[in-house]
Structures are given as C-alpha cells and as structure tokens.
TIZA-752081 format. One record per residue (C-alpha): residue in three letters; z, y, x; residue number from 1. Coordinates in steps of 0.2 Angstrom, whole numbers. Layout:
<torkols>
 residu    pz    py    px num
    ALA     Z     Y     X NUM
...
</torkols>
This chain:
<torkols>
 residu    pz    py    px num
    UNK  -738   489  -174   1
    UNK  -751   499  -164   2
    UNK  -747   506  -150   3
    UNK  -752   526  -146   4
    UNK  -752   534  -129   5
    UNK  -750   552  -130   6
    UNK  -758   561  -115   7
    UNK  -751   579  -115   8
    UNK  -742   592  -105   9
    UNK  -734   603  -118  10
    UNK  -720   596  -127  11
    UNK  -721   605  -143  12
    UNK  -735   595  -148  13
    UNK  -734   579  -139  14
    UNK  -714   579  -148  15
    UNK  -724   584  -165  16
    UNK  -738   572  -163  17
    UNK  -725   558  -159  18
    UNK  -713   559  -171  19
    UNK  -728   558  -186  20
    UNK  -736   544  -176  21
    UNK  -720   534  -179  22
    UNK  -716   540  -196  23
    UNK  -733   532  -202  24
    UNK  -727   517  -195  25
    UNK  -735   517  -176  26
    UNK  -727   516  -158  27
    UNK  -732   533  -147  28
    UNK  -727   535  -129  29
    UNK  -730   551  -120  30
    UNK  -733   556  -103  31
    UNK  -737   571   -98  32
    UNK  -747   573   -82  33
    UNK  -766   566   -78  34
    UNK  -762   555   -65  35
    UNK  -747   547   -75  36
    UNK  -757   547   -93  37
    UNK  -772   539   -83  38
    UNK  -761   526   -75  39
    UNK  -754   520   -91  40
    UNK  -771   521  -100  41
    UNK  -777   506   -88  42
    UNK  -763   496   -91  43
    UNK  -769   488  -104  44
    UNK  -754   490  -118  45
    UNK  -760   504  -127  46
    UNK  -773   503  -145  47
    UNK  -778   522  -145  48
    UNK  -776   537  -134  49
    UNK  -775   552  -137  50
    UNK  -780   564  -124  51
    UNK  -778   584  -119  52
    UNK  -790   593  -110  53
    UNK  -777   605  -101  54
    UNK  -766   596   -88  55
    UNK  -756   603   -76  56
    UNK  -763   592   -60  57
    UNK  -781   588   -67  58
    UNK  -794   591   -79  59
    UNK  -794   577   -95  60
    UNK  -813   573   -92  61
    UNK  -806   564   -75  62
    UNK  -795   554   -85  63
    UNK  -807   550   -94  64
    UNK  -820   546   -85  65
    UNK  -807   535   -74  66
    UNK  -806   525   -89  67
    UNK  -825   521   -92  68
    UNK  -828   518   -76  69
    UNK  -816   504   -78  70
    UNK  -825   499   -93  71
    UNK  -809   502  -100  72
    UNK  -815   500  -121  73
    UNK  -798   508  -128  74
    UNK  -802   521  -141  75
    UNK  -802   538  -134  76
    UNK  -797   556  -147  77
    UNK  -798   570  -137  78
    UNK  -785   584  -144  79
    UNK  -787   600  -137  80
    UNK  -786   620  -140  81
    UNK  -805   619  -129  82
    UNK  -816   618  -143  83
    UNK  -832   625  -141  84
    UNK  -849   615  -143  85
    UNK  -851   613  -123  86
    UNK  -834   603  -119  87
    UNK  -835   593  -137  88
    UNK  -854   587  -130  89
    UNK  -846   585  -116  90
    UNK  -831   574  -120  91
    UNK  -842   565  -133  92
    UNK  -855   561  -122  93
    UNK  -842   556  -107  94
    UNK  -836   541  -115  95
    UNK  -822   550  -132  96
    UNK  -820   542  -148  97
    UNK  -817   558  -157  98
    UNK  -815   576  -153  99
    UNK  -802   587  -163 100
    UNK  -797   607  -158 101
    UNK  -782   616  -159 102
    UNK  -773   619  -169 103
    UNK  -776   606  -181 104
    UNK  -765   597  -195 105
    UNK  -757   580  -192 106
    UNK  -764   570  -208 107
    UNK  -783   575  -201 108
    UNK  -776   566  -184 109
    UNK  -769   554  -192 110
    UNK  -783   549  -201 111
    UNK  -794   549  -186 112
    UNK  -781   536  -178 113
    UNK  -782   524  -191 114
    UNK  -802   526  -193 115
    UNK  -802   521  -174 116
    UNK  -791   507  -177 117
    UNK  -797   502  -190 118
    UNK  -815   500  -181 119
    UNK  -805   490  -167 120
    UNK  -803   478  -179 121
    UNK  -786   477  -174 122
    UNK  -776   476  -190 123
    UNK  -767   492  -188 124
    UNK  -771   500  -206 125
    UNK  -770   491  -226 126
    UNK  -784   498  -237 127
    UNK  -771   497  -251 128
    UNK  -752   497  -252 129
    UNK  -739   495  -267 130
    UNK  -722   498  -268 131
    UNK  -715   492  -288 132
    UNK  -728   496  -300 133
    UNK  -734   513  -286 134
    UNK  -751   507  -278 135
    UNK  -761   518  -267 136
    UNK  -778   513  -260 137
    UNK  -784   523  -246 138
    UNK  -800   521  -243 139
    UNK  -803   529  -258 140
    UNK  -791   541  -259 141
    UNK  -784   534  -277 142
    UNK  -766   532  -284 143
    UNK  -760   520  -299 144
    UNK  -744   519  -309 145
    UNK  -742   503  -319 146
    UNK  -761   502  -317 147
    UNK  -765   519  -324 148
    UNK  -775   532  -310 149
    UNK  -765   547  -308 150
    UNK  -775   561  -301 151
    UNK  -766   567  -283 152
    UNK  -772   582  -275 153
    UNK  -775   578  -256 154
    UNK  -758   586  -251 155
    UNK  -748   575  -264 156
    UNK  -760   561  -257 157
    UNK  -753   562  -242 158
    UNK  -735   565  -246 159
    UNK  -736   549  -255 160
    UNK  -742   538  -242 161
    UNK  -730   546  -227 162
    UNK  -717   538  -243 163
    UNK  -726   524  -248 164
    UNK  -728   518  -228 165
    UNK  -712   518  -225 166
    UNK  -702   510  -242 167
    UNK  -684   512  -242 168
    UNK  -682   524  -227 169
    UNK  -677   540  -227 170
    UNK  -688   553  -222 171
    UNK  -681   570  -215 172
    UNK  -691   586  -219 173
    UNK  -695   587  -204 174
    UNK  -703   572  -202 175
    UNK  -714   577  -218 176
    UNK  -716   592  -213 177
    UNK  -726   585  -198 178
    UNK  -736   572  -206 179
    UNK  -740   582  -219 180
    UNK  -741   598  -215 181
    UNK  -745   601  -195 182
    UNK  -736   607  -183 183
    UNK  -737   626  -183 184
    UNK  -730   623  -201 185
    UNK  -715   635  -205 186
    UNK  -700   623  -202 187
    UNK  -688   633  -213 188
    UNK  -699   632  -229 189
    UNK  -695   624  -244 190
    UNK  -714   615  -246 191
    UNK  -707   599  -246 192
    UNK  -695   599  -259 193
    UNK  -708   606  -268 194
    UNK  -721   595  -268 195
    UNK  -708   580  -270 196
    UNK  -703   588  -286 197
    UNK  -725   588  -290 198
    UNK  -723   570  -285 199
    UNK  -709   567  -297 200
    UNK  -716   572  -311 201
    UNK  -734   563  -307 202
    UNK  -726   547  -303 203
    UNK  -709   544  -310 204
    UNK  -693   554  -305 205
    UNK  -684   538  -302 206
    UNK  -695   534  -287 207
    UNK  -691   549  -275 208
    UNK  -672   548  -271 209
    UNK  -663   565  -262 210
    UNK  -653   560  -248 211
    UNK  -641   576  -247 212
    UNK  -643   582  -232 213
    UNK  -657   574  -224 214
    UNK  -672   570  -234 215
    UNK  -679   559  -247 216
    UNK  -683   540  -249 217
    UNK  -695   530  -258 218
    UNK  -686   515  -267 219
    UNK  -691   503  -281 220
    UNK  -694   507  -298 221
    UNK  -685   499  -313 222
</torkols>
C-alpha cells in the first residue's frame, strides 16, 4: 500500500484528508509543521505528498523547493486555501505535481492521488475491480452487474468504489461522508443512507449490509 505524507498545520483537514486516504485503502502520516513535513519528505518512505501552503514556521514553496533541490522526484499536490493564478503558476512552475484550492471535495483529491501514482508506475491503483458478480472499471467511470452496465451518477460512482475497495469492511458514515462528500459536508445529515438505499436498488439490496450502529458493508452476492 502506498504511502501518503500529509503536510498540514490544521488538523481539521489533515484528520479529514487522513482518514479518507486510509478508507480508500492508502497509508497517510501527518505532520504538521515545515521543518518536520520537509524532514520526512527526504526520507525516502513516502509515494505522494500532499502539501499546504500555510505553515506555521514557513512558507510551503520552501519545502518544496527543498525537495527539488534534492532531486527529490516524489510527487508533489499542493492543497491550499491560496488559490489565485500567481501562487498556482508559482507552485506548478516550482517543481508541484498538482495544485488544488480550498475547500475542495475529497473524491476530486483522491482522484488526483491515484492519477499521480498511477503515473509513478507504482502499482498503487486497478483500472477495474470486482467483488461477486459487482465490477467497476475506473478509468472509465463504468459499473456492471452480472455483465449488464448500470448507469451510476458520479456520487453513486464513488460511493461504490469507497465500498467496492474495501470488501467486507465496514465503513462508518463518517468515513463515507469524507470520501465521498468533503470535508465541510454536514456530519449530521442523512446523505449517506440515502445514497446507499440509490445504490440498493441499482445494484442489488443483498450487497449493501447495515451494521446497526455504525455503518454499512459491502459483502458478496449470492
């Protein structure tokens, strides 16, 4: 499993952006100061970085250029509530991968990941995954039951995979809420269970199981 570090100072997002990392099957860290974040980022452990403008003891385009000047080649995604044309020019042109403003939604990021993996050639994303007679393909964005296409719209999409990559495991509403949702989503609303109950009837009740009290599970199908 990929390995993500998270370099950000406030831990509302970094605590978001982690835990829907590791509900899609990744492995985030976190620090949350330049000097540490930069420290880690040339060790060497880490696939992707993802990278805040705003910390508290320097600017992020020293870390990063930290990292270029040690022809350090690890993907770079800069997340930050900075986003006018100047600073993403800037962070582009300084060495980043990807530039993404706040606030932003979670499956955009996540998608932005797994392209950058992907181009790393590192094995960290399957184009298509199937779980019983459920296969998803995403690279383009289709879904099949029993070999039949089922049109998704792209929330349900994305619903599904959060399930689909993580078979058998149960998944808290929170945990969907940030993979699906983003993280300024209203934690008391009842989106999930609606779009499970979408997901239910577009794919076969007997595939969504509740778990009273905490979530839902993908599990096979008969």
């Amino acid at each position: 499993m990929s390995r993500i570090l998270i370099i950000e100072d406030e831990q509302r997002i970094s605590s978001f952006v982690a835990k829907g990392l590791k509900a899609a099957g990744l492995v985030p860290f976190v620090a949350d100061t330049g000097r540490e974040g930069g420290e880690l980022a040339l060790s060497g452990s880490f696939e992707l970085i993802i990278l805040d403008l705003g910390l508290p003891d320097e600017d992020g385009f020293s870390v990063l250029r930290r990292l270029r000047e040690h022809d350090t080649e690890v993907p770079v995604i800069i997340l930050t509530a900075r986003g006018g044309v100047e600073d993403t020019v800037a962070g582009l042109q300084g060495g980043a991968d990807d530039y993404m403003a706040k606030p932003f939604h979670f499956d955009e990021l996540l998608a932005r990941v797994r392209l950058r993996l992907r181009s790393g050639d590192n094995g960290a994303d399957t184009a298509v995954m199937s779980h019983g007679s459920l296969e998803m393909d995403f690279l383009h964005r289709r879904a099949r039951v029993h070999g039949r296409e089922v049109d998704l719209s792209a929330r349900e999409f994305a619903l599904a995979e959060a399930f689909i990559r993580n078979p058998g495991q149960v998944l808290s509403r929170e945990q969907l809420l940030s993979r699906v949702w983003g993280y300024d989503f209203d934690p008391g609303s009842n989106v999930v269970d609606v779009y499970v109950r979408y997901l239910r009837n577009k794919l076969g009740g007997e595939r969504f199981e509740t778990v009273r009290g905490v979530g839902y599970r993908l599990v096979a199908d008969a």
